[in-house]
C-alpha positions as CSV (number, residue, x, y, z in Angstrom):
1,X,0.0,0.0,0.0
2,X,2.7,2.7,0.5
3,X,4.3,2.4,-3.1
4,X,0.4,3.0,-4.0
5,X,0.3,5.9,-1.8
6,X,3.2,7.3,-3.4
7,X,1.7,7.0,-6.8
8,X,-1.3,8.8,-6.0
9,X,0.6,11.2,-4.4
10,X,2.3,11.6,-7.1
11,X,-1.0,12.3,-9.1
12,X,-2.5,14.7,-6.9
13,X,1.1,16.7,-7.2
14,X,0.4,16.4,-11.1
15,X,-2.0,19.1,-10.8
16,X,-4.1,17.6,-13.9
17,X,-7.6,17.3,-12.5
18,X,-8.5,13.9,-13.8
19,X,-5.8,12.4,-11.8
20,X,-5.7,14.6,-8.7
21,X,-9.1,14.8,-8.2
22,X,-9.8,11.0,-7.7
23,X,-6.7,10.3,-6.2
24,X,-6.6,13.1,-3.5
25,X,-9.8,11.1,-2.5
26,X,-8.2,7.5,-2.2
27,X,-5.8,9.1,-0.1
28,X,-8.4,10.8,2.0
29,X,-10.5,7.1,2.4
30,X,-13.5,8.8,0.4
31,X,-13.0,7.3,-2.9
32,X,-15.0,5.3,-5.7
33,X,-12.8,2.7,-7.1
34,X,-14.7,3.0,-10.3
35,X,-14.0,6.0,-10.9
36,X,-10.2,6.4,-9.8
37,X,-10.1,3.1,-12.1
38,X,-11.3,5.0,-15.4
39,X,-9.6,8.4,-14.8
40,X,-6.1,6.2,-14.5
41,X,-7.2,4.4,-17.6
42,X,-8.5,7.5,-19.4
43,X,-4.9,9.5,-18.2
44,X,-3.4,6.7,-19.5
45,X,-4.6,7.1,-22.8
46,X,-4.0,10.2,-23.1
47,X,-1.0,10.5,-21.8
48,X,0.4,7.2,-20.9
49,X,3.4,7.5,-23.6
50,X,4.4,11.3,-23.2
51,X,7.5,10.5,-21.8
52,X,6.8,12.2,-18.7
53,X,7.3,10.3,-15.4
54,X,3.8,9.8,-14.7
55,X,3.9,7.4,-17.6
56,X,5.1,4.1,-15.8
57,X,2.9,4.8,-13.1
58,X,-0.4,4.9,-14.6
59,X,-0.1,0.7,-15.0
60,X,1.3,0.3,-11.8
61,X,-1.4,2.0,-9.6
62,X,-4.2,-0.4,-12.0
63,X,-2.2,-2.9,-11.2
64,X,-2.1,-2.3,-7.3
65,X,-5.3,-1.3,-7.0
């Protein structure tokens, strides 16, 4: 659970409101899997090979989650 902690973190630090939005709520115990699920997925395709360090971590928080 911490590296998953980190991620989201990570996407709340991102600033980009389809992340930081649903994962500022996992981390505050008030989320809906569902939809931190699709806005990973749906940053993912969109962004998922930028080449920014987020990239990597979009698979890794589905993947933990």
């Amino acid at each position: 659970m911490e590296e998953l902690k980190i991620i989201m973190e990570k996407f709340v630090e991102s600033g980009w409101n389809l992340i930081s939005e649903p994962a500022q709520q996992w981390l505050d115990g008030k989320y809906d899997k569902d939809i931190l699920v699709s806005a990973i997925k749906q940053a993912d395709k969109e962004c998922g090979n930028c080449g920014c360090d987020l990239d990597s971590l979009y698979k890794r928080a589905l993947e933990l989650l």
